[in-house]
C-alpha positions in Angstrom: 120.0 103.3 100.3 122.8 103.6 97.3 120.1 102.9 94.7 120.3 105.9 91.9 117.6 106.6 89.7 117.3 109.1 86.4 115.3 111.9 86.7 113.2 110.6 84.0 111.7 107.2 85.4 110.6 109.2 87.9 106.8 109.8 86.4 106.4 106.2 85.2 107.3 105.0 88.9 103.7 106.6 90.6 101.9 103.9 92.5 105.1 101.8 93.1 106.1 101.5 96.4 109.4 103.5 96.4 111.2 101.7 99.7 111.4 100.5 102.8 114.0 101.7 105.2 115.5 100.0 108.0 114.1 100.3 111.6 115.0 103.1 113.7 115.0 102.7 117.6 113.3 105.6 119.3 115.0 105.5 122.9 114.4 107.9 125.9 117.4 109.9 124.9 115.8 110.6 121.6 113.0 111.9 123.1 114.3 113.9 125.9 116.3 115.6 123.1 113.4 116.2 121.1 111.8 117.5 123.8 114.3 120.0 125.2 114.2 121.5 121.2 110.9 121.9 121.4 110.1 122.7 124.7 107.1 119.9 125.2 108.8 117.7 128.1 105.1 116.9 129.2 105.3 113.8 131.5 103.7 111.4 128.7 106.7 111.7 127.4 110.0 112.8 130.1 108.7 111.1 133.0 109.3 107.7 132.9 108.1 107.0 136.2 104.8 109.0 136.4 103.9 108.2 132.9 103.8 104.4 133.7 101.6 105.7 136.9 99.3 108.2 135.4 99.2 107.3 131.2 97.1 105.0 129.5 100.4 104.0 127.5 102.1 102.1 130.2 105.2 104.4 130.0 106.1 107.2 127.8 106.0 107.8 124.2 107.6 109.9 121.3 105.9 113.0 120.5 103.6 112.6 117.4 106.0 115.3 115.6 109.1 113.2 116.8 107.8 110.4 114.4 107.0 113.1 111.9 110.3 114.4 111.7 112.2 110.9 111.8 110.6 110.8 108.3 113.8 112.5 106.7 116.2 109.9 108.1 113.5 107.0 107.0 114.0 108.9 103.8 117.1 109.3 103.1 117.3 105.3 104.2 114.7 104.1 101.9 114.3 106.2 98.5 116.2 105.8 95.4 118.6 109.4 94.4 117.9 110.9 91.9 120.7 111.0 89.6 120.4 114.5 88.6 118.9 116.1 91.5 121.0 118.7 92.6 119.4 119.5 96.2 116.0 118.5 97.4 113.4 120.6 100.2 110.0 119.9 101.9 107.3 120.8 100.0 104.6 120.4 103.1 102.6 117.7 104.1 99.1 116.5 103.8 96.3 113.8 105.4 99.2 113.5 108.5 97.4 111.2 111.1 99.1 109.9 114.5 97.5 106.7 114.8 99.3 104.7 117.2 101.9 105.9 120.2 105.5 105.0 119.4 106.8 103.7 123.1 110.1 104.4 124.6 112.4 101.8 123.0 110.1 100.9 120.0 111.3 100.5 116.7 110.3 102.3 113.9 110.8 102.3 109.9 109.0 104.2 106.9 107.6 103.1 104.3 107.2 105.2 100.9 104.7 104.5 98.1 105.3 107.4 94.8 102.1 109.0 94.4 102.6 111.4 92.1 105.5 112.7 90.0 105.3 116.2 88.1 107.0 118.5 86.5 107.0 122.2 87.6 109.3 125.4 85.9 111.9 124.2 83.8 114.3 122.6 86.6 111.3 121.4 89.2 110.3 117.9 89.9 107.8 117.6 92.9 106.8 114.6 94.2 104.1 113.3 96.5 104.5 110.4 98.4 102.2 108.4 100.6 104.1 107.7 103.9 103.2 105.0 106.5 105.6 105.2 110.1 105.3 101.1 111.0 105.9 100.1 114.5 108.2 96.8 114.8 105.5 93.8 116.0 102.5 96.0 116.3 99.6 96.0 113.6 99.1 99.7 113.4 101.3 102.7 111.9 102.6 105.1 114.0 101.4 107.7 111.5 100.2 108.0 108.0 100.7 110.9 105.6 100.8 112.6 101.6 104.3 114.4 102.1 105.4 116.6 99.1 108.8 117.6 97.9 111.0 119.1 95.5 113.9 118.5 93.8 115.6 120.4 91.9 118.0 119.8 89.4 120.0 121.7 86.5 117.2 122.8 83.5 119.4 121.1 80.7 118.9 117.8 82.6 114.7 118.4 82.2 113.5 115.2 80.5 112.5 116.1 77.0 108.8 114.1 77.2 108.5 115.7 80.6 
């Protein structure tokens, strides 16, 4: 997304839903990858074969923290910049639920709704957004989560009503 934002709509934006971004296809390659970096290549989800054969899913799936992680590219696709921001980090994350497999080949896309926006030190804004991972054609997320973050920006830029 090219959309910019100033720092100072930022705390009259909570409960508006943010963006969407585009979908995301979550291939075998993906997950093999992800895999090998993390050192989980249990069957459900590098074994193509067996997990059709032995897995309720009917082939494999992305690991739940696969999903997770795709949030920063479903991110960086969907939210407005902030104008001033200078660099931005991962606060943490709460209420993260894995409620539906994403399969092999799936597509996915996040979906970001502002829910909270406040001020912290003089050149702090951290916000909390309530994520939802949606699978293309199935009713269910793929996840759900409150993910927090910071960005910082320079303190003269500090809203003065902030």
């Amino acid at each position: 997304m090219t959309k910019e934002i100033a720092l100072a709509e930022m705390k009259h934006l909570v409960g508006t839903e943010m963006g969407v971004s585009d979908w995301i296809t979550v291939d075998q390659t993906m997950i093999d990858a992800f895999g090998k970096a993390t050192l989980d290549e249990q069957f459900i989800h590098t074994d193509p074969e067996r997990a059709k054969a032995e897995s309720p899913f009917g082939g494999t799936i992305a690991h739940g923290f696969l999903t997770l992680s795709l949030l920063s590219a479903l991110n960086y696709d969907a939210l407005p910049r902030i104008r001033e921001q200078t660099m931005g980090i991962n606060y943490g994350f709460d209420a993260v639920r894995f409620v539906t497999p994403v399969k092999s080949g799936a597509r996915v896309r996040g979906r970001f709704t502002l829910a909270e926006a406040r001020f912290r030190g003089a050149a702090m804004l951290m916000t909390t957004y309530d994520v939802t991972v949606e699978i293309e054609n199935e009713k269910k997320p793929a996840l759900t989560a409150r993910w927090t973050t910071i960005s910082q920006f320079n303190p003269e830029d500090r809203p003065e009503d902030a």
